[in-house]
N, C-alpha and C positions, 0 to 999 in steps of 0.2 A: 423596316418594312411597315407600312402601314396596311391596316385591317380595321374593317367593319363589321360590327355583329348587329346585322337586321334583326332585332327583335329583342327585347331584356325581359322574357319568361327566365324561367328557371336555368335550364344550358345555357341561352345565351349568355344569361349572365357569369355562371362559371367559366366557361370559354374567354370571355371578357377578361375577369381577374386571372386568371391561368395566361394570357398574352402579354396580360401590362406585366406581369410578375417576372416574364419572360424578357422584359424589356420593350416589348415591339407600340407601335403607337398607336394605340387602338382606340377604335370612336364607338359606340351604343346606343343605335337608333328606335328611342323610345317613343311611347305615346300615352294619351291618359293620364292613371293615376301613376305609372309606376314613373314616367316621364316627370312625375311630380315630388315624386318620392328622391328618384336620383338626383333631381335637379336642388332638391333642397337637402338631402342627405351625403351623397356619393352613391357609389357601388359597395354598401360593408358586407364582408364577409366572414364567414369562423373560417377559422382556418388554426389546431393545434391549440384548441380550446378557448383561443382569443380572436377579438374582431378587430380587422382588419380593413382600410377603405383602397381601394384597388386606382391606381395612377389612368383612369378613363376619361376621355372629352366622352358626352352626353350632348347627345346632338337629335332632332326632335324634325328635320328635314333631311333628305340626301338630293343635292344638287347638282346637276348634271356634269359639270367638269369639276366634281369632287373626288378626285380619281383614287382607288386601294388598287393595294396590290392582291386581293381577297377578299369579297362579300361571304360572310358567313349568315345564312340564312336558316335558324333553327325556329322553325315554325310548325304551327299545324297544319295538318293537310289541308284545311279546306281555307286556310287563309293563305295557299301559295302562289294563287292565280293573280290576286291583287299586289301582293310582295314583287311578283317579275313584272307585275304591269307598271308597278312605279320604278324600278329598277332599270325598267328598258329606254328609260330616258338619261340613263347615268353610262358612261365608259368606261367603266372598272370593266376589266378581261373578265375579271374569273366569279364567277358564284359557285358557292359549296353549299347544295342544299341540303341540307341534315334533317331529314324529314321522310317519317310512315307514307309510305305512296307502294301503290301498284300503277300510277300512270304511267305513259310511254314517256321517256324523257324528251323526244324530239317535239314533242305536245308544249312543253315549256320553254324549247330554244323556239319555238316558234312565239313563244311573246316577248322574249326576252333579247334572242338573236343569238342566230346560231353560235355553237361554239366554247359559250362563257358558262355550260351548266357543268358542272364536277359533284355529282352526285353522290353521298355520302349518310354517315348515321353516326349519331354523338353515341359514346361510352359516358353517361352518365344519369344519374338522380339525384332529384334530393328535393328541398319546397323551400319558402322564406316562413323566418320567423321574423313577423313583423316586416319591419327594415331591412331584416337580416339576413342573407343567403346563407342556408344551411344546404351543401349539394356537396357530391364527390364525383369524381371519374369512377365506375364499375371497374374491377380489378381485372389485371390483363387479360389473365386466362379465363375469362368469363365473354367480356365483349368490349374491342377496344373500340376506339372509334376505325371505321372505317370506309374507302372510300375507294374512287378509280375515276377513268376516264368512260364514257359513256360507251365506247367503245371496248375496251376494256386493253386498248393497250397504253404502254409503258412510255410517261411524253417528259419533257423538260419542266411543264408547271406541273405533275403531279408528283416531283423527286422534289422539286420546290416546298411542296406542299408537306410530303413529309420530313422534311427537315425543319420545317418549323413548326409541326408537333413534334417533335423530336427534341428540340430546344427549348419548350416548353413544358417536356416533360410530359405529354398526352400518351398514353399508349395508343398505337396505332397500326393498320391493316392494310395494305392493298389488297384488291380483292379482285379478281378476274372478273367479275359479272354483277354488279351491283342489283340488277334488277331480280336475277335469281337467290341474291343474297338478302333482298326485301321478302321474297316469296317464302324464303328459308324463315325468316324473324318473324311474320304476321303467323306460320302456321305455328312457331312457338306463345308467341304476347297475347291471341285473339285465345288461347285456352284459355292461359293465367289471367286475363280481367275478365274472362264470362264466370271465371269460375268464384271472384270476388262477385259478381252482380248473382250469382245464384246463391250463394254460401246465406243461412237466415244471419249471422254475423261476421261482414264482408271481416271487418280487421281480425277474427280469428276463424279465416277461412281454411288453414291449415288443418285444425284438429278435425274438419267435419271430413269423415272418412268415404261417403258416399261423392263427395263433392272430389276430393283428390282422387279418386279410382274412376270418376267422370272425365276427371279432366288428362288422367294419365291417358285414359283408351280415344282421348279426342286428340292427342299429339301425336299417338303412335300410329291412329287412320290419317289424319294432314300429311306427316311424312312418307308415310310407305304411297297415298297419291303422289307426293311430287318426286319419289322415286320413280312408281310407273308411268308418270308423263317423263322421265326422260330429262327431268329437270336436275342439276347437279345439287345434290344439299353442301352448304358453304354458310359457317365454315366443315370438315369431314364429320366432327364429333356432333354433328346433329342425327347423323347413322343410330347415335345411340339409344333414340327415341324408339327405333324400329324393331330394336332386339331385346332392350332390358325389359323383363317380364314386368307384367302389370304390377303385381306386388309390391315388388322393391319400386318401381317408378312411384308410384302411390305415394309411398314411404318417404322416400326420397324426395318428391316434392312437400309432403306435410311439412317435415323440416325446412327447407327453404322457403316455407310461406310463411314461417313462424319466427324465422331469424329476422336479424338486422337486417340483413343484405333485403330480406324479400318483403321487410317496410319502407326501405327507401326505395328502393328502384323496380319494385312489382305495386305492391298495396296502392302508394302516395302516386303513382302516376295514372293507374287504375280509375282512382278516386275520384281524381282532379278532372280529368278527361274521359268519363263515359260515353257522352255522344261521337267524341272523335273514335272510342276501340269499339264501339257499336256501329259503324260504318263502314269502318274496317273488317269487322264481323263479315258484314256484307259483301264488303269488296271482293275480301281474297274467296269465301267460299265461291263466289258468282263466277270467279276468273280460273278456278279449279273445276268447277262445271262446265264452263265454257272449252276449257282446254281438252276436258276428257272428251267432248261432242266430239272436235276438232279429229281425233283419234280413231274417232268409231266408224 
């Protein structure tokens, strides 16, 4: 199978080594400096306390009858308009775009052509040291990658699709509603990075107690709106936002701000990316007002 990972941030790039590692023939369409970097380095990565350089073509154009059987496109949101605009001159069927949105998706089959969008969200974190990608997959029972059909039924490329995360070793989700399962994630991530930008020291934002009992009482008002719009929360155990008392949520998050798990995959992406969860800020509350007008 061939596959292309539009973009070599951070996911892409584990995505990358996670596919070749898998066997499958995977190309990473880079630019700049890091197109620079790979081009004279590889793709290394740790992997089991050693580096590792991952069996990838590094390729710096995508040409029109350069055909994948999968465009993986982990990008930021406000660079996905240009990613489908160059994209829509390629034949590749399928794009997977692993990307923070509340857009409609039909907004990007429209620059891209209908069809080819399979809407999705990576399981993972992590940053480069140096050269070096230091990233992991997020552990199952937390958040695998997951994805659907925009429609949200059950097709022959999206059984495809899980089987080769599946052979790759990804943990992974089909998900009935992709769009309501974005709405589910921004009302969780848009607490946890305001709460890094308000904390007086973001990296030990956990111990600040007024900061975590903030940002408990701002996920348990997000959720209980997108319960009474009528919205499904997915996956179920985001329910638990709505009923565990302030307290122990408090609590419960200081700890996971202060662990491992909530430097790689809360702090490091927080960090890296303010103006994109500051947008986001924007977005989702705008679309939860919008929606409750819609009601009234």
């Amino acid at each position: 199978m061939r596959l292309l990972i539009y973009g070599a941030g951070v996911i892409g790039c584990l995505y990358a080594a996670l596919f070749s590692e898998a066997g499958y023939d995977t190309y990473v369409y880079a630019r700049g400096k890091r197109l620079e970097s790979l081009t004279k380095n590889g793709l290394l990565y740790r992997k089991d306390k050693k580096i590792r350089k991952a069996t990838v073509k590094i390729i710096d154009k995508v040409e029109a009858n350069d055909i994948y059987d999968f465009i993986f496109l982990p990008v930021r949101e406000h660079q996905v308009h240009d990613a489908l605009k160059e994209l829509s001159y390629n034949g590749s069927p399928n794009i997977v775009t692993m990307v923070n949105t509340l857009e409609p998706y039909c907004g990007w089959e429209n620059i891209c052509g209908k069809g080819r969008i399979i809407p999705a969200f990576p399981g993972a974190g992590g940053s480069f040291d140096g050269n070096v990608l230091c990233a992991a997959l997020t552990p199952r029972m937390i958040q695998p990658t997951v994805f659907s059909e925009i429609d949200g039924e059950m097709t022959e490329r999206i059984s495809v699709l899980a089987g080769l995360f599946k052979h790759a070793k990804i943990p992974y989700q089909i998900v009935r509603d992709m769009h309501a399962w974005q709405l589910c994630h921004l009302a969780m991530v848009v607490p946890i990075a305001d709460a890094y930008y308000k904390a007086d020291e973001p990296e030990k934002a956990g111990r600040e107690r007024k900061v975590m009992i903030s940002t408990a009482k701002r996920l348990r008002h997000n959720f209980s709106l997108l319960h009474e719009l009528g919205i499904p929360l997915s996956p179920s155990k985001m329910n638990v936002f709505r009923f565990l008392p302030i307290s122990i949520l408090s609590t419960g998050l200081g700890v996971v701000f202060q662990s491992k798990f909530g430097n790689m995959f809360m702090y490091q992406h927080s960090m890296k990316a303010p103006d994109e969860m500051r947008q986001l800020h924007i977005y989702f509350y705008r679309y939860i007002k919008q929606a409750g007008n819609r009601l009234r």
